[in-house]
Biopython code that builds the backbone (N, CA, C, O; Angstrom):
import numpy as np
from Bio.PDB.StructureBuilder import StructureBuilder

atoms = [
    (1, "UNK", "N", (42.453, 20.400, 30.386)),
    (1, "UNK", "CA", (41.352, 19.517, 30.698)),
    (1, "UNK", "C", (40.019, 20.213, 30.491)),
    (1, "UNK", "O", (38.966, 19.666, 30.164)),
    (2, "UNK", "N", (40.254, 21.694, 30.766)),
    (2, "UNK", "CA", (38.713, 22.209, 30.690)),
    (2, "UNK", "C", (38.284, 22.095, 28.799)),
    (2, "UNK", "O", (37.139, 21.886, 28.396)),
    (3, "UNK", "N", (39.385, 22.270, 27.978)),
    (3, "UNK", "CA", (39.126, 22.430, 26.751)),
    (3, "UNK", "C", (38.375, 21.302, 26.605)),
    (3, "UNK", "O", (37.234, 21.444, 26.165)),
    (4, "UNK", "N", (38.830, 20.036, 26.924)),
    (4, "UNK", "CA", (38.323, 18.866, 26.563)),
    (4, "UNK", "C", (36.760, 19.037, 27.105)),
    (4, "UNK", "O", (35.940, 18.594, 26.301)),
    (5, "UNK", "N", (36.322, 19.476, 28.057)),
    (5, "UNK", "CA", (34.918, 19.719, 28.490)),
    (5, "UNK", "C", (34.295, 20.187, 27.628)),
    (5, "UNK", "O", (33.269, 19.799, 27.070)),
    (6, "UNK", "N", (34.902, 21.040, 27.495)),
    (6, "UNK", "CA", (33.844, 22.431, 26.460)),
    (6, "UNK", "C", (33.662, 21.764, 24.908)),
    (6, "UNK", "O", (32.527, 21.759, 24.431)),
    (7, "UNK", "N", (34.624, 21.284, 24.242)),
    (7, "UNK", "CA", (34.689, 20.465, 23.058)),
    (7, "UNK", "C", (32.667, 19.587, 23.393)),
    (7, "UNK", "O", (31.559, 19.781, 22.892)),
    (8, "UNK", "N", (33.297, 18.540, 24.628)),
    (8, "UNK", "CA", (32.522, 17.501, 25.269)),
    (8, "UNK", "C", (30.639, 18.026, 24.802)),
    (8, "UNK", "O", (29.825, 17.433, 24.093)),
    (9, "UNK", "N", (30.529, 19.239, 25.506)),
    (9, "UNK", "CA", (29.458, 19.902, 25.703)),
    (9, "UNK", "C", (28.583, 20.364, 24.374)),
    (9, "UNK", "O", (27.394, 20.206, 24.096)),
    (10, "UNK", "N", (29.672, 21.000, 23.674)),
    (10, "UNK", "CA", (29.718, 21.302, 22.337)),
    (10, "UNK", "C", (28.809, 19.986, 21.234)),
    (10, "UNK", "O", (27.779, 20.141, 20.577)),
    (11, "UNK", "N", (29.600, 18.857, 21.373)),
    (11, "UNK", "CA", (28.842, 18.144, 21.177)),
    (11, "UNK", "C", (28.025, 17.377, 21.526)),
    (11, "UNK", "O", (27.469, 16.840, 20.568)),
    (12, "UNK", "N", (27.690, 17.073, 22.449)),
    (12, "UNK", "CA", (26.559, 17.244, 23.402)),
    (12, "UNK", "C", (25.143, 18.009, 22.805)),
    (12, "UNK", "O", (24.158, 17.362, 22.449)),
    (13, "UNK", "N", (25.217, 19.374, 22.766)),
    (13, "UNK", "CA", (24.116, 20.126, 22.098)),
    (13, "UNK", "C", (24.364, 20.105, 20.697)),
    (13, "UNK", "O", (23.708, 21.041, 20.239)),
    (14, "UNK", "N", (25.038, 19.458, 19.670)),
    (14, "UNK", "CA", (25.181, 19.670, 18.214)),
    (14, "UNK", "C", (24.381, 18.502, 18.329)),
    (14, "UNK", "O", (23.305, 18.714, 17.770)),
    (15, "UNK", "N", (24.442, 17.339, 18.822)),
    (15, "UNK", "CA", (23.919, 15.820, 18.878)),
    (15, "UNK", "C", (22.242, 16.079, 19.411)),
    (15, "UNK", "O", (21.297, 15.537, 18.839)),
    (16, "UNK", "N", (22.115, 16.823, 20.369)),
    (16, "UNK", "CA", (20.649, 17.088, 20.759)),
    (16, "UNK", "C", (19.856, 17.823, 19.678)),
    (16, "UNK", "O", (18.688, 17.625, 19.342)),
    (17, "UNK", "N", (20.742, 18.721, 19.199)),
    (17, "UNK", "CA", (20.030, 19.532, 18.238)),
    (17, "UNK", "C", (19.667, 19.077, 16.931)),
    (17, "UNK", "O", (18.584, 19.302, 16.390)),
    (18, "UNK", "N", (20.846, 18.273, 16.332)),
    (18, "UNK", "CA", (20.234, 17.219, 15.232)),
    (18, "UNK", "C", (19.219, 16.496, 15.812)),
    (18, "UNK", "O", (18.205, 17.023, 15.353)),
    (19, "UNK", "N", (18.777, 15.334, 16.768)),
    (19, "UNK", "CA", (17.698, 14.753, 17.222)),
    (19, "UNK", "C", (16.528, 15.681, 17.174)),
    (19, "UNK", "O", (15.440, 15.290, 16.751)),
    (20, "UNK", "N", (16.668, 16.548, 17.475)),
    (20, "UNK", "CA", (15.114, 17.421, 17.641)),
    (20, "UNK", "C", (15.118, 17.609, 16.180)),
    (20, "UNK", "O", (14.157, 17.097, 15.607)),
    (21, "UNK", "N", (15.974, 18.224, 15.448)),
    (21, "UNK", "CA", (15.474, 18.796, 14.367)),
    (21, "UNK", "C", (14.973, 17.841, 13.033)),
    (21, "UNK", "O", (13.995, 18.002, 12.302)),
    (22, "UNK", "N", (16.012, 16.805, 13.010)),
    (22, "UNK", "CA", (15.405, 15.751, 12.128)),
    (22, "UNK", "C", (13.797, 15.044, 12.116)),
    (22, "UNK", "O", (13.421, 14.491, 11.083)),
    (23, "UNK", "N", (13.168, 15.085, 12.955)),
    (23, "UNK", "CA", (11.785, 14.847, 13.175)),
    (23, "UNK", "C", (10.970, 15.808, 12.937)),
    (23, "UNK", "O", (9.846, 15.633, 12.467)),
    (24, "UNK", "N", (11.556, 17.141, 13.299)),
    (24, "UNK", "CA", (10.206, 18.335, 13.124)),
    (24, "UNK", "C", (10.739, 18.397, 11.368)),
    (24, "UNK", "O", (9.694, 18.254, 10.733)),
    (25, "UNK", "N", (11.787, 18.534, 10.482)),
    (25, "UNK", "CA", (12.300, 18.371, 9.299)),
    (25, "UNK", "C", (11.219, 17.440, 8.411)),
    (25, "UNK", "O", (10.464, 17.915, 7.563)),
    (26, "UNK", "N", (11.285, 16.220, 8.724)),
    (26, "UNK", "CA", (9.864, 15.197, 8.353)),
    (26, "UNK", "C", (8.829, 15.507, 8.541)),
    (26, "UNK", "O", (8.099, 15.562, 7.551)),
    (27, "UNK", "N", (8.261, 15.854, 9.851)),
    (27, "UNK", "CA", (7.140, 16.113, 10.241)),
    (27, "UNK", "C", (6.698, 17.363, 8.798)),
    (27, "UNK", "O", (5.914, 17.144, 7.875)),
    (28, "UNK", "N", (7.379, 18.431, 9.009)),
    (28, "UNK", "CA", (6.877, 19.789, 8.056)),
    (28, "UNK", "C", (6.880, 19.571, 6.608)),
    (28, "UNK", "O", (6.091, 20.180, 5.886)),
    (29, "UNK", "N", (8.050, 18.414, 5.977)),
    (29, "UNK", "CA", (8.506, 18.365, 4.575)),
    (29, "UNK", "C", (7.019, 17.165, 3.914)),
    (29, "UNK", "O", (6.338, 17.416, 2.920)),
    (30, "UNK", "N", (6.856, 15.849, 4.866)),
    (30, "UNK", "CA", (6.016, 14.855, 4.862)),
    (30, "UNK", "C", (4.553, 14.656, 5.159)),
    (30, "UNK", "O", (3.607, 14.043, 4.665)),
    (31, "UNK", "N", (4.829, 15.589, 6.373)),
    (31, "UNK", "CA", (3.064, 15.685, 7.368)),
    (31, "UNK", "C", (2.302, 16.106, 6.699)),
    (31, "UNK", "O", (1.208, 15.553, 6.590)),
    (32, "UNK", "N", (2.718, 17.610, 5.787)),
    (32, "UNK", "CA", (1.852, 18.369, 5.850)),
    (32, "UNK", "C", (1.417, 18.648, 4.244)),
    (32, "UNK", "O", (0.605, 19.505, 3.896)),
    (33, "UNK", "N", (2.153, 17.714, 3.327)),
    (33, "UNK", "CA", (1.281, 17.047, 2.852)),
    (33, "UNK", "C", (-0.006, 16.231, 2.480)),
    (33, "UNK", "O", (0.066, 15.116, 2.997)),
    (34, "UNK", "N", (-0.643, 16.328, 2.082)),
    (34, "UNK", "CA", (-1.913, 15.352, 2.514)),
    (34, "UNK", "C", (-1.758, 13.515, 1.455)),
    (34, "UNK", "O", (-2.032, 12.354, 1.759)),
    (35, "UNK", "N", (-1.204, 14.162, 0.235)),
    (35, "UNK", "CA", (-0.464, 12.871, -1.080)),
    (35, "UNK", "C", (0.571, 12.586, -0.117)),
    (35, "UNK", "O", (0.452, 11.463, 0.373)),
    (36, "UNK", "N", (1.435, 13.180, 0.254)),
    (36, "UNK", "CA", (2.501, 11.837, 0.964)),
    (36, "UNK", "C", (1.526, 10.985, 2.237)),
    (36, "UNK", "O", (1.428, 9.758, 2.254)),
    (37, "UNK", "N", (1.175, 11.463, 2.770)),
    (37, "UNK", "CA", (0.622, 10.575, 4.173)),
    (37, "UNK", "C", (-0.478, 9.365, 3.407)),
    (37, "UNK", "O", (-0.594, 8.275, 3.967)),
    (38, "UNK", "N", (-1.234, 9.640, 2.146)),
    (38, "UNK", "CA", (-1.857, 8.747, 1.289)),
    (38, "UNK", "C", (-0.867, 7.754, 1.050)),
    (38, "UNK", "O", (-1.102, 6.547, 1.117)),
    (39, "UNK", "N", (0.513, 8.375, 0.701)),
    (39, "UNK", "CA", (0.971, 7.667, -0.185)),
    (39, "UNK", "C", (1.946, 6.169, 0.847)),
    (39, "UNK", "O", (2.515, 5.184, 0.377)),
    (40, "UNK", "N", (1.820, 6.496, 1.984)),
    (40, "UNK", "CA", (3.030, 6.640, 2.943)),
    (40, "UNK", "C", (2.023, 5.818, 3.895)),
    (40, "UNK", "O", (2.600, 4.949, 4.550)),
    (41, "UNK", "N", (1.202, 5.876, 4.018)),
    (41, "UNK", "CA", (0.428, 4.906, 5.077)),
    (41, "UNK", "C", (-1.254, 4.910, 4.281)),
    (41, "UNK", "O", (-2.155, 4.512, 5.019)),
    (42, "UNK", "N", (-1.516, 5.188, 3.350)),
    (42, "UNK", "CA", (-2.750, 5.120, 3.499)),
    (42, "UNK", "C", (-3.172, 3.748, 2.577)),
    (42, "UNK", "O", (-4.207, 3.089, 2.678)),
    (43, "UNK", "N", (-2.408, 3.606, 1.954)),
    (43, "UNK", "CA", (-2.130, 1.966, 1.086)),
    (43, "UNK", "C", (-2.282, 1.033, 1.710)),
    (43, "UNK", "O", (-3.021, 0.125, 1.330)),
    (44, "UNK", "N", (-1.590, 1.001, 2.898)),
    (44, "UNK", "CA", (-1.084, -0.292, 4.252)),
    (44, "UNK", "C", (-2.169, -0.584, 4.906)),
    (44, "UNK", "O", (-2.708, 0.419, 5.376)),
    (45, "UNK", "N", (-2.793, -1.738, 5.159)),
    (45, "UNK", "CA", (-3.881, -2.359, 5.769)),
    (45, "UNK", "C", (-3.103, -2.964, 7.187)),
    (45, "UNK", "O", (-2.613, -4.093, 7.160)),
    (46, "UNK", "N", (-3.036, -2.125, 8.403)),
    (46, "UNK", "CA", (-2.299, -2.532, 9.477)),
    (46, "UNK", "C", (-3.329, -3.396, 10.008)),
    (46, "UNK", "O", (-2.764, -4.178, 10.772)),
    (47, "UNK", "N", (-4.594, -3.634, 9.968)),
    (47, "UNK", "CA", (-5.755, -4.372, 11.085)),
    (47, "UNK", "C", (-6.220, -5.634, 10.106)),
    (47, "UNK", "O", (-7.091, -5.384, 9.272)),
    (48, "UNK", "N", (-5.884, -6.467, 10.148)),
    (48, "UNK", "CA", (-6.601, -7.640, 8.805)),
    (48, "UNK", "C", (-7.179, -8.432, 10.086)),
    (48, "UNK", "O", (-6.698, -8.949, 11.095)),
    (49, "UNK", "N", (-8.462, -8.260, 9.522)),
    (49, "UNK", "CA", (-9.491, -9.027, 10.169)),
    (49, "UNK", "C", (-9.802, -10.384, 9.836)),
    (49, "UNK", "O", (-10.526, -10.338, 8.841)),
    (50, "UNK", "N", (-9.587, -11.691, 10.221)),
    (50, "UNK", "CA", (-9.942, -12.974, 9.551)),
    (50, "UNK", "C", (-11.271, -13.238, 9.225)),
    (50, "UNK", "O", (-12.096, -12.647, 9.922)),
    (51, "UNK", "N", (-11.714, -14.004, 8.311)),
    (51, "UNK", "CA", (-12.743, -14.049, 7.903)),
    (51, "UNK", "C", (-13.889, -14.242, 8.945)),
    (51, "UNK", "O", (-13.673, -14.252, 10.157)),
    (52, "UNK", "N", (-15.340, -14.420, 8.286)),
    (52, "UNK", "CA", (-16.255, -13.972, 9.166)),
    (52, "UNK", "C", (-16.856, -15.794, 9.222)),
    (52, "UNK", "O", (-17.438, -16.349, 8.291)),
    (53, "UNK", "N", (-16.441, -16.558, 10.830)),
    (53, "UNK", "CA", (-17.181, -17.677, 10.396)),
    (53, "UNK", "C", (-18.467, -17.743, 10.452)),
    (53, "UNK", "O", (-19.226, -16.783, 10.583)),
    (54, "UNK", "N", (-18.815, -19.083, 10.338)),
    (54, "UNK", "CA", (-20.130, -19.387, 10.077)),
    (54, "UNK", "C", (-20.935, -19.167, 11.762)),
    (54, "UNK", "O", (-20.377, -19.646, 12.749)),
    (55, "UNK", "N", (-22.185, -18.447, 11.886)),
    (55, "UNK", "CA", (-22.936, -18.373, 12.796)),
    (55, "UNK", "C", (-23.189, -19.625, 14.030)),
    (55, "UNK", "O", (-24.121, -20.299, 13.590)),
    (56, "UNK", "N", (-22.913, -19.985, 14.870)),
    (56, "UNK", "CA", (-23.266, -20.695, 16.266)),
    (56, "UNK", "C", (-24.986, -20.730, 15.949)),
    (56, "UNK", "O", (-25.640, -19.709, 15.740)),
    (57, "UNK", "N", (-25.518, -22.030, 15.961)),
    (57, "UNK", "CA", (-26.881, -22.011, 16.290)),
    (57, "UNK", "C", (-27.291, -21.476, 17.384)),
    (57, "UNK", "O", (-26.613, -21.363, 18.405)),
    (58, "UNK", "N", (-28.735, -21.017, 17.192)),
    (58, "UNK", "CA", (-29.192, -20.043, 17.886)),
    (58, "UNK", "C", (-29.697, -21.367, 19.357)),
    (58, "UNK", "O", (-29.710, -22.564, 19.069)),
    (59, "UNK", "N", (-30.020, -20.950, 20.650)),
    (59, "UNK", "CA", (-30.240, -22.106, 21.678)),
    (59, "UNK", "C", (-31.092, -22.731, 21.476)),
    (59, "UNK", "O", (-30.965, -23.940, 21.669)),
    (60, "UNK", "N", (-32.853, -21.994, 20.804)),
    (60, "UNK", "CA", (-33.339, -23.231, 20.559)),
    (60, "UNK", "C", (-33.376, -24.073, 18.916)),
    (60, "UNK", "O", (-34.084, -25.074, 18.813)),
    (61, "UNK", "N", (-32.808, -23.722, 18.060)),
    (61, "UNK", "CA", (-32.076, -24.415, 17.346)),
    (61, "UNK", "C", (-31.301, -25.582, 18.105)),
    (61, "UNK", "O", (-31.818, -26.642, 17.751)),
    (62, "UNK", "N", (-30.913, -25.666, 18.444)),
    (62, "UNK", "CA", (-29.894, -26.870, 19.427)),
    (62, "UNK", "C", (-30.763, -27.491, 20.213)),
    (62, "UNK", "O", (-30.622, -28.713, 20.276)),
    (63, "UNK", "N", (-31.930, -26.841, 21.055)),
    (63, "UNK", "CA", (-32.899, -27.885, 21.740)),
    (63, "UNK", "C", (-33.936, -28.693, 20.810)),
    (63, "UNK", "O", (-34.390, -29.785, 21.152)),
    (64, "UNK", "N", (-34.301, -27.989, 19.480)),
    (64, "UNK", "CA", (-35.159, -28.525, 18.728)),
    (64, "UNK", "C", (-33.992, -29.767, 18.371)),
    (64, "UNK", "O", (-34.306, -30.910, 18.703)),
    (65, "UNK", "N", (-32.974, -29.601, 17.858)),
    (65, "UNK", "CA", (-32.149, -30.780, 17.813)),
    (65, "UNK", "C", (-31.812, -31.965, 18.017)),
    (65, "UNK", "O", (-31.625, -32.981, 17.348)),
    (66, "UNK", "N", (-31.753, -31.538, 19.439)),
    (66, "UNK", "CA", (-31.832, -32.642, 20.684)),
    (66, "UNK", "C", (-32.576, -33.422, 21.146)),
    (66, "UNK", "O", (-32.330, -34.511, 21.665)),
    (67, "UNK", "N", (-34.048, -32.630, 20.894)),
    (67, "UNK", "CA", (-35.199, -33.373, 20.982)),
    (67, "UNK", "C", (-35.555, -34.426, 19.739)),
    (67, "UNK", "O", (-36.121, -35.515, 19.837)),
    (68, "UNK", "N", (-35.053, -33.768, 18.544)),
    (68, "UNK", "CA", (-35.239, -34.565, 17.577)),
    (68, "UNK", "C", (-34.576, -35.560, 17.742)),
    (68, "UNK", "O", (-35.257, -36.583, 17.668)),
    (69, "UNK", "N", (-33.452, -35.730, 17.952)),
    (69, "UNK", "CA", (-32.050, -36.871, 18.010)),
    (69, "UNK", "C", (-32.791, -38.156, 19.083)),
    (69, "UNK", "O", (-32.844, -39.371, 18.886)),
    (70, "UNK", "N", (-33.348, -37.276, 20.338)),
    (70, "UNK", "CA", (-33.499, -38.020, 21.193)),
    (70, "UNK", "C", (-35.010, -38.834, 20.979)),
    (70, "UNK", "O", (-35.265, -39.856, 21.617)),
    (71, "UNK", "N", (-35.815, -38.326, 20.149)),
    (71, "UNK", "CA", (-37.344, -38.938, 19.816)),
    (71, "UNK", "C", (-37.046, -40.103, 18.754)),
    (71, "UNK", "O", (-37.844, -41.037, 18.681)),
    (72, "UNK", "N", (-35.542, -40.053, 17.658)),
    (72, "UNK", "CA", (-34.905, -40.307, 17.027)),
    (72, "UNK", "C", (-34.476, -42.320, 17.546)),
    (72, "UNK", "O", (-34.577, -43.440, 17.044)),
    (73, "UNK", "N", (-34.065, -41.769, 18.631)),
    (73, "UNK", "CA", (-33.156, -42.860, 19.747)),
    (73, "UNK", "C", (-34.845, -43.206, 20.483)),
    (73, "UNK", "O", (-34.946, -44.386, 20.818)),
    (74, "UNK", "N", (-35.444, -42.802, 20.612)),
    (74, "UNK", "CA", (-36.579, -43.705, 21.300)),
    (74, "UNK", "C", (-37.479, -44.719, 20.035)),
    (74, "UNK", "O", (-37.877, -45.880, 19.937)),
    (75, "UNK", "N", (-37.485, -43.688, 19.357)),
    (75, "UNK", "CA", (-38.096, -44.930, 18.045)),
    (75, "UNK", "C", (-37.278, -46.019, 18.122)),
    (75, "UNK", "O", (-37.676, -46.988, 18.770)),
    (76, "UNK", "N", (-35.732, -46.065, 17.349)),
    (76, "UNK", "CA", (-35.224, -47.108, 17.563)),
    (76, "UNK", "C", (-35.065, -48.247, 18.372)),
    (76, "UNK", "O", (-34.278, -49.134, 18.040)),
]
sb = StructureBuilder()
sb.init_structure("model")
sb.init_model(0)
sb.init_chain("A")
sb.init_seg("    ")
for serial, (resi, resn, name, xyz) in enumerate(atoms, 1):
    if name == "N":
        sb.init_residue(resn, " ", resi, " ")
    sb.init_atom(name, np.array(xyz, "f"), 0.0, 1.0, " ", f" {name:<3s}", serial, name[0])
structure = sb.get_structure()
């Protein structure tokens, strides 16, 4: 039974040790590059901004308006 432990453990740290190492592996082969990280994210537009609408009248823009509309409605 203990064999079966030790096997257990064994892989245990073969499994931890691939996880760590596969990332620092990328990190050193990819990172440190400056053409891969161009090539690899610098193309990709992650933030797309929707277009820019049209401006809200300014407040008295809207009162000159109003007044007009309403001097508009008294003539009539």
């Amino acid at each position: 039974m203990s064999y079966l432990g030790r096997v257990k453990g064994v892989l245990e740290i073969s499994k931890f040790g691939l996880y760590v190492s596969i990332p620092i592996f990328l990190m050193c082969t990819l990172a440190n590059n400056t053409e891969n990280i161009q090539k690899f994210m610098g193309n990709r537009c992650y933030i797309v901004y929707p277009p820019e609408a049209p401006r809200p009248q300014s407040p008295e823009e809207l009162r000159e308006m109003a007044r007009e509309f309403a001097r508009k409605k008294n003539i009539n």
